[in-house]
N, C-alpha and C positions, 0 to 999 in steps of 0.2 A: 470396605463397604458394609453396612450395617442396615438388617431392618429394622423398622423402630414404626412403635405405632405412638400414637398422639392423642392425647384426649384436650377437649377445649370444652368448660363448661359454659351456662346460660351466658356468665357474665360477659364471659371472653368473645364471645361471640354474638352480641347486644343490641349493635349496631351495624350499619354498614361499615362506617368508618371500621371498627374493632373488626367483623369480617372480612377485611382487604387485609387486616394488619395479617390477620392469622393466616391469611392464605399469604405474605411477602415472608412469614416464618416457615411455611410448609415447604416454600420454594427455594430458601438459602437451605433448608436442611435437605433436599432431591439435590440441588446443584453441588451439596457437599459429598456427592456420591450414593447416598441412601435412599430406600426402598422404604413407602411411608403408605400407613394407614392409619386414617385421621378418623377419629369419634367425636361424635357433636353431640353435644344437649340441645336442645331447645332455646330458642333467642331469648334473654332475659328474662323476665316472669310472663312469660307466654304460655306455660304449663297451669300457675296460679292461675291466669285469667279463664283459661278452658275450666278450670276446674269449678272456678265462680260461675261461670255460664250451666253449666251442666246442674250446680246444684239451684238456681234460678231457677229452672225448668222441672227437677224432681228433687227433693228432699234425700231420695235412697237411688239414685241412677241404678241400672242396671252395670254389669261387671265388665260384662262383653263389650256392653255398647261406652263405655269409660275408655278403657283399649283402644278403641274404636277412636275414639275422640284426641285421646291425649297424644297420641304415635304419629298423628299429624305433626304437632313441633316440629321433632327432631327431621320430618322429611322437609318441610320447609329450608332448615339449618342446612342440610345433607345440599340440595340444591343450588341454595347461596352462594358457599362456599367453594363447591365444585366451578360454577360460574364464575367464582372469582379469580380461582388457579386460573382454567380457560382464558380468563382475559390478561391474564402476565405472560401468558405463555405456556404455560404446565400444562401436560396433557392428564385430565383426569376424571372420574366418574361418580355418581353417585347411588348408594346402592341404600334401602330399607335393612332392616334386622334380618325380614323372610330373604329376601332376595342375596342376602350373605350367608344364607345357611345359619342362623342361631335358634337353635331346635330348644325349646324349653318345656318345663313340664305345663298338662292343661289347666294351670288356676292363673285366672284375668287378674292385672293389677298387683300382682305378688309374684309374678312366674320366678324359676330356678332354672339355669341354663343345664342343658342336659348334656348337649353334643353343638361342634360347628362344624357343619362343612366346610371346606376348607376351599375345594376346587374352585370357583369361580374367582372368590379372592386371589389365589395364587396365579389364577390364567392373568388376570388385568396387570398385576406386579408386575409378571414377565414378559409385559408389555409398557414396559416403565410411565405406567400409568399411577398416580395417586388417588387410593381407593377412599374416597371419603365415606363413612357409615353413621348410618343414625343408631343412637344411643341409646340405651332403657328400653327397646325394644324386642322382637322378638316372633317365632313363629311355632305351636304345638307340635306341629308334624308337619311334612312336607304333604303330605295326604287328605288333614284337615284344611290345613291351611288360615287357621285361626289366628288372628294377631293375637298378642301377649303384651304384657311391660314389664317388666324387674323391678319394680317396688322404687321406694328412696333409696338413690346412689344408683342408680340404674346404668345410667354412662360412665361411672367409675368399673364398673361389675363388667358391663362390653369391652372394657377398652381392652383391662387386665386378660378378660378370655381369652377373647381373640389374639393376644400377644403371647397366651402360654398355648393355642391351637398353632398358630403358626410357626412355632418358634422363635419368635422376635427375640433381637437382643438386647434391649429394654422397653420398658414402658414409660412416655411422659407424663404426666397428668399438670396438666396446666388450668391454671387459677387466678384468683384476683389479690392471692398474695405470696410472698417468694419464696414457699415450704413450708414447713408444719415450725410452728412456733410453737414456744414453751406457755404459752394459754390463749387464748381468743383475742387476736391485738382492737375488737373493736371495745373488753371490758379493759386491759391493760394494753397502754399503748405502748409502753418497753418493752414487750413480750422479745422474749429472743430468737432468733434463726438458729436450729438444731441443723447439720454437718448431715447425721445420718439419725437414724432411729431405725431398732428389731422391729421385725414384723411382727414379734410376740408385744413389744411395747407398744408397738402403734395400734393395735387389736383393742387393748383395753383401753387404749385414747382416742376410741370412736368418736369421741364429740368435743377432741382437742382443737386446740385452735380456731381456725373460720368454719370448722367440721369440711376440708379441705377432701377427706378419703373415707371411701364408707370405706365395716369393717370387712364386707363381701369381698369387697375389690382385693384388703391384704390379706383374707383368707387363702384367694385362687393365688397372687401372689409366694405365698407361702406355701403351697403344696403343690405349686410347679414350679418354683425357685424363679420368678419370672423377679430383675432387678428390674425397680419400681423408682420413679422421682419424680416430686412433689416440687412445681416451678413455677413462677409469677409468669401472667401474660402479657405483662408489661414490660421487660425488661432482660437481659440477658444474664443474669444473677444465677450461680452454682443448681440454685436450689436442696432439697433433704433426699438423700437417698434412704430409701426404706429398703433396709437388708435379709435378703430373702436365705434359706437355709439350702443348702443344694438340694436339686431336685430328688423326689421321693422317686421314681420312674410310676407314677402311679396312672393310669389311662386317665383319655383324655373321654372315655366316654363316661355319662354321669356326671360331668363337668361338676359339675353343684351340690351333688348330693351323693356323692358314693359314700359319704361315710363322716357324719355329725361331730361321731366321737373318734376321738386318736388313741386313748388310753386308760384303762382302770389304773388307778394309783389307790395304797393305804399304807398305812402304817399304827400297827399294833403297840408301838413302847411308847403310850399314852398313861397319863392318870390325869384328874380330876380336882382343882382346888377352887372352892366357892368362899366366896363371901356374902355375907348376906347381912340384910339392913343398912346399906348406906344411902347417902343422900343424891337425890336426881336435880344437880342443878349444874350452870357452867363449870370447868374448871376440876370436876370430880375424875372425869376421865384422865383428863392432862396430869394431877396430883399422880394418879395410880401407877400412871404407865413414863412415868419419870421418874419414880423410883423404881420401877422394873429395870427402868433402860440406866439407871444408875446402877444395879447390880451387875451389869452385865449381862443380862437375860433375854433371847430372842422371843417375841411376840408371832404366835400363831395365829391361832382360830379364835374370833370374841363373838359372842354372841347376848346381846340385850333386847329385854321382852318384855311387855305387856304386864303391870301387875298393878292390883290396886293403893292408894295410898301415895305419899309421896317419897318412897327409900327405894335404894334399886338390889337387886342381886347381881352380886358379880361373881361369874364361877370363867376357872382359864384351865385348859388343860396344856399339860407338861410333858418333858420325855421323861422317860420314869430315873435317871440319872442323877436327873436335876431337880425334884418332887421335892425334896427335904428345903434344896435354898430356897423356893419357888413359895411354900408352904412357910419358909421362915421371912419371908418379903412381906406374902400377905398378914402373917400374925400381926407385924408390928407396925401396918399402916393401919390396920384394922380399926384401931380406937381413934384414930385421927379423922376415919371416915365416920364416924356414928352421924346419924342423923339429931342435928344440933339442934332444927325446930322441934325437937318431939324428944325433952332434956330426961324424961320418964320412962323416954324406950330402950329394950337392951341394946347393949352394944353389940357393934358388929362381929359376927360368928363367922371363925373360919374352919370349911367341913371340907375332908379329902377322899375322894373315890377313889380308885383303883381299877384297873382291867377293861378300858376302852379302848379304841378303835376309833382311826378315823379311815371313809372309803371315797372317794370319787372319783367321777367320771370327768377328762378335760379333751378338748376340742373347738377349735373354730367355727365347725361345722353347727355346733348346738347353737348360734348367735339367729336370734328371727324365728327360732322354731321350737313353739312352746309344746312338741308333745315330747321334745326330749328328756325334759326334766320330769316329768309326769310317766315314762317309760320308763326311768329309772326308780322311781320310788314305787312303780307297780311290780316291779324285778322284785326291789326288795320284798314287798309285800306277800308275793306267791313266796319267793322264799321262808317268809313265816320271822322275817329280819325286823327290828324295832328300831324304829329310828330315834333317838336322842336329842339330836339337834340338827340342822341345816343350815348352808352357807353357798352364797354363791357369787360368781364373777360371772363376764362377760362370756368364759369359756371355761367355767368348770364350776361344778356342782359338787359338795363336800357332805356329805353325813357322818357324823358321830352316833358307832353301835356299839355295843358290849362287844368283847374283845371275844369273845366264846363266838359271837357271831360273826366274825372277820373274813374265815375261808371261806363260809356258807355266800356269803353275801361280795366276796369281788368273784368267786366261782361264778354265781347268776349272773353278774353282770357283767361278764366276759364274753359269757355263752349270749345274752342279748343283745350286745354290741357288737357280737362275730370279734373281738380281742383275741390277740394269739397270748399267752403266758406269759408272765415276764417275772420277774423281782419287787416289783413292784414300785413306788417311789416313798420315801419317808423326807420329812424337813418339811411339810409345806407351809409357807408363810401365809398363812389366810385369814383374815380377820371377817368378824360379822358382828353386829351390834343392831336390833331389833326397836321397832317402836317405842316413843317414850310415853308411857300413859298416865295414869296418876302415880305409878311407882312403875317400875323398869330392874331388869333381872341381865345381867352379862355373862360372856362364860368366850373362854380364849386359849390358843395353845401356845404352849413356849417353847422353842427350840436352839439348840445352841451345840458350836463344832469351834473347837476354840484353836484348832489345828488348820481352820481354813486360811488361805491367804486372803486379807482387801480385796474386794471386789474392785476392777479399774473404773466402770464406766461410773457415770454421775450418779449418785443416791438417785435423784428426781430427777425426771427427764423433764413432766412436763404436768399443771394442774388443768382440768376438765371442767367443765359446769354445764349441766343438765336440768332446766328448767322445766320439760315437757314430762311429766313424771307424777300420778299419784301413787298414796300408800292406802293398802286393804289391810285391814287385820280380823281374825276371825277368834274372837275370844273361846276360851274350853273347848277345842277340839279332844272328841276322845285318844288317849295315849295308846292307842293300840295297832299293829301293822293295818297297813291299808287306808286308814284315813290321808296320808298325804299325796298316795296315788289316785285317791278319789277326787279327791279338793284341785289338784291340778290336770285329772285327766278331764275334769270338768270344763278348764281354763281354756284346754287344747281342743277341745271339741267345738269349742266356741271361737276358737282362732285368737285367744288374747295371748300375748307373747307378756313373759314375765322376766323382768330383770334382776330384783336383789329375791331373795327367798330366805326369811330367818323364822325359826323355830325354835321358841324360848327353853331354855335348859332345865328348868324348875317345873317339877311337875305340881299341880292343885287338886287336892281330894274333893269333886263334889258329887253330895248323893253316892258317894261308894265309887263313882269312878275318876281315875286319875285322870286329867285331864291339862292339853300346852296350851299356849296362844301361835299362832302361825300368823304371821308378817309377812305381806310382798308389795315389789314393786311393780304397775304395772304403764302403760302410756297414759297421760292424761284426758284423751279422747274417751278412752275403753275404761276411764273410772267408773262414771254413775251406771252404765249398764251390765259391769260385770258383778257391783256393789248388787244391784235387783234381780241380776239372777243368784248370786248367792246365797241371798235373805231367802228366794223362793226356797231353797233346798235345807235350807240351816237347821228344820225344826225336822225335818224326815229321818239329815244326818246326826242328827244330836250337835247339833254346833251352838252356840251360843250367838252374842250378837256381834254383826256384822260392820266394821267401822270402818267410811271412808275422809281421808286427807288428801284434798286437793290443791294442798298451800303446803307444798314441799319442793326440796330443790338439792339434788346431788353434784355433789364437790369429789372429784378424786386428782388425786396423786399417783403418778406411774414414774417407774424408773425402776431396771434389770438390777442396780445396784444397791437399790436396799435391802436384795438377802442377804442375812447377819448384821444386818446392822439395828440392835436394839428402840436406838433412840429415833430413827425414821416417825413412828407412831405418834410417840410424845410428842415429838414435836409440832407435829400437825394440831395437836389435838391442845398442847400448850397456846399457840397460834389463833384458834376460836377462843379460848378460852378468855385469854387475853381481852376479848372484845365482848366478853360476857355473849357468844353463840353458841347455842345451847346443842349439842348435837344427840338425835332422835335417834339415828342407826345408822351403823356402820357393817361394811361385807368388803373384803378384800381376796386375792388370788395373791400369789409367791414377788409379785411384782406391783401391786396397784393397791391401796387405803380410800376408800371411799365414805363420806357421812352422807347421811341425810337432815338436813337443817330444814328450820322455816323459811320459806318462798321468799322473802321480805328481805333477810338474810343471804341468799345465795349468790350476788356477787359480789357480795362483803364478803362471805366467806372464802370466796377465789382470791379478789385482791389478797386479803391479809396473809392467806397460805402461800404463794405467790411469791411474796418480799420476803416472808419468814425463810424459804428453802434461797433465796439471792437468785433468782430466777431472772429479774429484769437487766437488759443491754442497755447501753446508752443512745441506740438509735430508738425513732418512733414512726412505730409503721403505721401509714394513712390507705384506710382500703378505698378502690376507687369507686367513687357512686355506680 
């Protein structure tokens, strides 16, 4: 006997018809012995239509009263259902978010689960009753008594909880297609059926497939080892297990929020190799990093930036071992890259640093909550630490410091992340590559263990595409600490959450001060109003001008087994090239390659990456209306 809870999204539960199915599922899996707690979403687009009503009536709804409106759904759902077990037979009830004890913090329409009580749900159990609960909802305090919602993936976020509060011994999450496919089967319809996928892979393929799993859900997954599977509501099909790592024993109180970040990671045996004046056009990247990945050379940290004219810099930092081949790669593509419209200009110059530093912070915890990154580069700042460059994933944030400032700078942000000591980590595969503007500037790390064995699992698990996405850039930011705890504790103040963050490696002399360009990604909602308050502030903080792209579109690549494997990149980037797609910027983590292309581009861009990596099965999945 087995408890096991269930989640059934809008789809699944749409109609009546599809409500009787789910409740003739709920009841072979009680008759197969098992102890079941079902989570519903909301009947089809019944959530949209509230939300169209509401903005009908005010432009800016109040928060509370949103809450208010939208947490009807899932009670509706919660009752249906219940009524339908009732009518086959099963004895079972239905209960709200408050009424199940899901305590979450007091912010309307965004809450974070804090705590569940647990008691009431376990008295019904042991009453072999089938607890049916409404999803994405929620209660402040048992004392307030405030309703709440958990954001986008809300019933994904319940279902997970409540499975790592009670101890369930799995979680189903049931859908409209049969697991997390290798890309979104409605842009490719041979996407393949994945077996299993890590929790760490599925993290950065937040918006893999049908966006089948928020990341929240494999967060709480992962830090209570709760095993997770991803299964069609149509069908009795295996479904993807998402493999969780054994439990941390971490408490169940602060469910949500006990702790953002998991780890300071650096690694000081860095140097520096730039290239500078080559040409910003397709195919320049793909040329670069296919002869890296022909040397044998693993690809780190890339970072491309904002510069005028139309040539780009490209700088990659090394482990220092491999500096001379690394430096003898770049010499001799050098003159192949020169910028060929401009037959007058010099050739390309290749310049070598010495004595850097890479530091960051990584966690699941940081995904949704933009004062993390902005807490860290304030660490640095009080520190008196200069930041270099920046990189980011979906769960870790990377700076590049002078290597003099290493201990100073993972010390601060240990102590502000409450991190116990460690060793630290060295190798990370991280790439970042920054807006393309009239000219564009790169900079990347290479790393290589030629004593490691083949990684087993697949290079690529699986490619992403994210439509809903603009890019900011803020031209001459002064180079001096504290500007980028400014610029983003700004962000956070104002609640805009930020995804890619690149900070161009070449500094520009103007007026006597040195000054970067800082690139980010932010929602496409929160573009034009985060672009006007930025401008308000740009002239107080010495910034320059303020430039928004709302016709952008990010592509990524995940899969555990591309570390050490050089040619991963190239290939991607050979891939666009191919099809003359011009890619803007790129930011990567130890496991994911991400561009950002033009909007126009972006499921051209999937397709073709897609076939390049042999991604497509011979079946074709039909999702159902």
């Amino acid at each position: 006997m087995a408890l096991i809870v269930q989640k059934y999204g809008g789809t699944s539960v749409g109609s009546v018809e599809r409500i009787q199915a789910v409740a003739q599922r709920v009841y072979k899996t009680v008759k197969a012995g098992n102890s079941v707690v079902v989570v519903v979403s909301a009947m089809g687009k019944t959530t949209d239509g509230l939300v169209k009503i509401a903005q009908e009536i005010s432009q800016n709804p109040n928060r509370r009263e949103m809450d208010m409106l939208l947490s009807t759904g899932e009670q509706v759902t919660i009752a249906l259902v219940s009524m339908a077990l009732q009518e086959i037979g099963q004895q079972a009830i239905s209960m709200t978010g408050a009424q199940v004890g899901i305590v979450t913090e007091a912010e309307h329409t965004r809450a974070r689960i804090l705590h569940i009580e647990t008691e009431r749900l376990s008295y019904h159990l042991a009453q072999d009753k089938v607890v049916v609960v409404a999803g994405f909802q929620g209660i402040s305090s048992l004392r307030n008594m405030e309703i709440t919602t958990l954001g986008r993936g809300g019933s994904d976020t319940s279902a997970v909880a409540i499975a790592a509060a009670i101890g369930a011994n799995f979680c189903e999450i049931y859908t409209d297609v049969p697991g997390i496919l290798t890309t979104d089967p409605r842009l490719v319809a041979e996407a393949q059926l994945m077996d299993e996928i890590t929790c760490n892979e599925m993290l950065e393929l937040a918006s893999l497939g049908a966006k089948v799993l928020h990341p929240r859900a494999v967060e709480i997954a992962r830090n209570y080892g709760v095993p997770l599977v991803v299964k069609s509501s149509w069908c009795d099909d295996p479904g993807t297990w998402v493999i969780s790592p054994k439990p941390q024993g971490r408490s169940l109180v602060n469910l949500e929020i006990a702790r953002p970040v998991d780890n300071v990671e650096f690694d000081t045996d860095q140097a520096k190799v730039a290239l500078l004046r080559v040409p910003d056009k397709p195919g320049v990247a793909a040329r670069l990093f296919g002869e890296i990945s022909r040397q044998n050379v693993d690809v780190d940290l890339i970072i491309q930036s904002i510069h005028e004219g139309n040539s780009n810099d490209i700088a990659f930092t090394v482990t220092a071992p491999i500096l001379k081949r690394a430096e003898a790669v770049a010499a001799a593509i050098a003159p192949a890259l020169r910028n060929q419209s401009h037959p007058n200009s010099d050739e390309a110059e290749v310049m070598v640093e010495q004595n850097i530093a890479k530091v960051s912070i990584a966690g699941a915890g940081m995904i949704g909550r933009p004062g993390v990154a902005a807490k860290m580069f304030a660490t640095l700042a009080e520190a008196q630490v200069n930041i270099q460059m920046i990189s980011t994933s979906e769960v870790k944030v990377s700076c590049v410091v002078d290597a003099t400032e290493c201990d100073r700078a993972v010390a601060a942000l240990r102590q502000a992340f409450e991190i116990e000591a460690d060793n630290g980590t060295k190798g990370q595969k991280q790439i970042s590559q920054s807006p393309v503007g009239a000219g564009l500037q790169i900079s990347f790390n290479i790393n290589e263990d030629i004593t490691k064995p083949a990684p087993t699992p697949p290079p690529v698990r699986g490619v992403a595409l994210d439509m809903n996405q603009a890019r900011l850039a803020i031209r001459q930011v002064p180079d001096r600490p504290g500007m980028a705890a400014k610029l983003f504790g700004l962000l956070a103040q104002h609640n805009v959450s930020v995804d890619m963050i690149i900070q161009s490696q070449r500094c520009r002399i103007v007026d006597g001060v040195p000054r970067r360009d800082i690139a980010f990604t932010v929602s496409r909602i929160d573009g034009e109003s985060t672009q006007k308050m930025l401008t308000q502030v740009a002239g107080e903080l010495g910034w320059g001008e303020v430039v928004l792209d709302n016709a952008i579109a990010k592509v990524s690549i995940v899969g555990a087994g591309m570390v050490g494997q050089p040619g991963i990149a190239a290939k991607m980037f050979e891939a666009l090239a191919k099809h003359q797609i011009n890619i803007q910027m790129i930011a990567t983590s130890e496991i994911k390659i991400s561009c950002v292309v033009a909007q126009e581009e972006g499921v051209k861009a999937l397709q073709v990456i897609h076939t390049a990596f042999g991604l497509a099965g011979s079946e074709k999945f039909v999702i159902p209306a």
